[in-house]
C-alpha positions as CSV (number, residue, x, y, z in Angstrom):
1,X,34.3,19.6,-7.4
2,X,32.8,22.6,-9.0
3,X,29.6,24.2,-7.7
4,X,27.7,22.9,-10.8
5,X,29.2,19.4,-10.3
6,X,28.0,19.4,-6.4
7,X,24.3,20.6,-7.3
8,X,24.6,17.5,-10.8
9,X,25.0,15.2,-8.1
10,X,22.7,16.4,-5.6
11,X,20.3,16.3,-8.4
12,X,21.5,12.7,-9.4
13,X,21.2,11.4,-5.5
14,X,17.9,13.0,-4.9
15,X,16.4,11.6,-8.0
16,X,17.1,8.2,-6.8
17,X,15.6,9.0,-3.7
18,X,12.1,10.0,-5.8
19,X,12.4,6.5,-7.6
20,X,12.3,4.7,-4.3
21,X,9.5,6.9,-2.3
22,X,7.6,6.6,-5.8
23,X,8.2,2.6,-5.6
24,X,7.3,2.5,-2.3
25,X,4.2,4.7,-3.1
26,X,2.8,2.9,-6.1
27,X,3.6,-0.8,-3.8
28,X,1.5,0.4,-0.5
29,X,-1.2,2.0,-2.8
30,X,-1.9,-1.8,-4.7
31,X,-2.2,-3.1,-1.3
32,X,-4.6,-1.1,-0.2
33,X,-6.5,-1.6,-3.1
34,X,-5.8,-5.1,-2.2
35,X,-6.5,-5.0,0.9
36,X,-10.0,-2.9,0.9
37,X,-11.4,-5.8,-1.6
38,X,-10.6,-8.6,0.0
39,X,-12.1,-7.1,3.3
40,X,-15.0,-6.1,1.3
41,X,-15.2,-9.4,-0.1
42,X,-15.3,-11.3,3.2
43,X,-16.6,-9.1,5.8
44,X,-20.1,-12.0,6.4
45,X,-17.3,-14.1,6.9
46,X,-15.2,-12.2,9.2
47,X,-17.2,-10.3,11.3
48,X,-17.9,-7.0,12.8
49,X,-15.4,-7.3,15.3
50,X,-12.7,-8.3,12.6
51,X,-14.1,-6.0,9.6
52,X,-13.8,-2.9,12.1
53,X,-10.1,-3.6,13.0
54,X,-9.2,-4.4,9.7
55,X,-11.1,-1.5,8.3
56,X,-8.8,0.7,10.8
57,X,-5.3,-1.0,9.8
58,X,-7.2,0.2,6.4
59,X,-7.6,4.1,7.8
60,X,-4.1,3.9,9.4
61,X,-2.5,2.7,6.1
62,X,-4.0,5.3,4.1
63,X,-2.7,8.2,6.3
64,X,1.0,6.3,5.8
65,X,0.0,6.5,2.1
66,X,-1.2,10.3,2.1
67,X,1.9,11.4,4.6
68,X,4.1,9.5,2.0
69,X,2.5,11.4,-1.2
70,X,3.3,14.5,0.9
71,X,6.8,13.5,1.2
72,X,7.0,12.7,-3.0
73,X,6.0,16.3,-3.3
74,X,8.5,17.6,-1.4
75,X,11.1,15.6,-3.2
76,X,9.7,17.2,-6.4
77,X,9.9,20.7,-5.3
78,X,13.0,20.2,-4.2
79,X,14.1,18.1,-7.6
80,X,12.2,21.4,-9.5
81,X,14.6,23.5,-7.7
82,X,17.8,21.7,-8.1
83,X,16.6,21.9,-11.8
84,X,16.3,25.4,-12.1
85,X,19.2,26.2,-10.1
86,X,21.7,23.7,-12.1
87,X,20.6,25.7,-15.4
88,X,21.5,28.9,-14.0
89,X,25.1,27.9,-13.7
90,X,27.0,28.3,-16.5
């Protein structure tokens, strides 16, 4: 393979990768969404107790979310630079 045709399909494979994490991103942020109105909605019902944990699996699922935007960024520096670099070849 030539060096161009090695970086094409680094390109191709790591843009497949950004898909997925951005899938995955897009899924977990709907269910927090999800998750912070039901909790809202029923937290008489539910009590303290309950509300507290489920407010925390709440906290704990938005630092998965923020650790996984953080990863999406690095996929698209990383996409940016495979970009760049792919043009430069003739």
């Amino acid at each position: 393979m030539t060096p161009k045709a090695v970086l094409a399909q680094m390109l191709e494979d790591l843009e497949g990768e950004y898909r997925y994490w951005l899938v995955e991103e897009i899924r977990l942020e709907r269910g927090i969404d999800e998750m912070e109105s039901q909790v809202n909605q029923h937290a008489g019902e539910l009590g303290a107790e309950r509300t507290a944990t489920f407010r925390l699996r709440l906290a704990q699922t938005r630092d998965q979310h923020r650790a996984l935007e953080e990863k999406i960024r690095g996929i698209r520096l990383r996409l940016d630079d495979l970009r760049i670099r792919l043009n430069e070849i003739p």
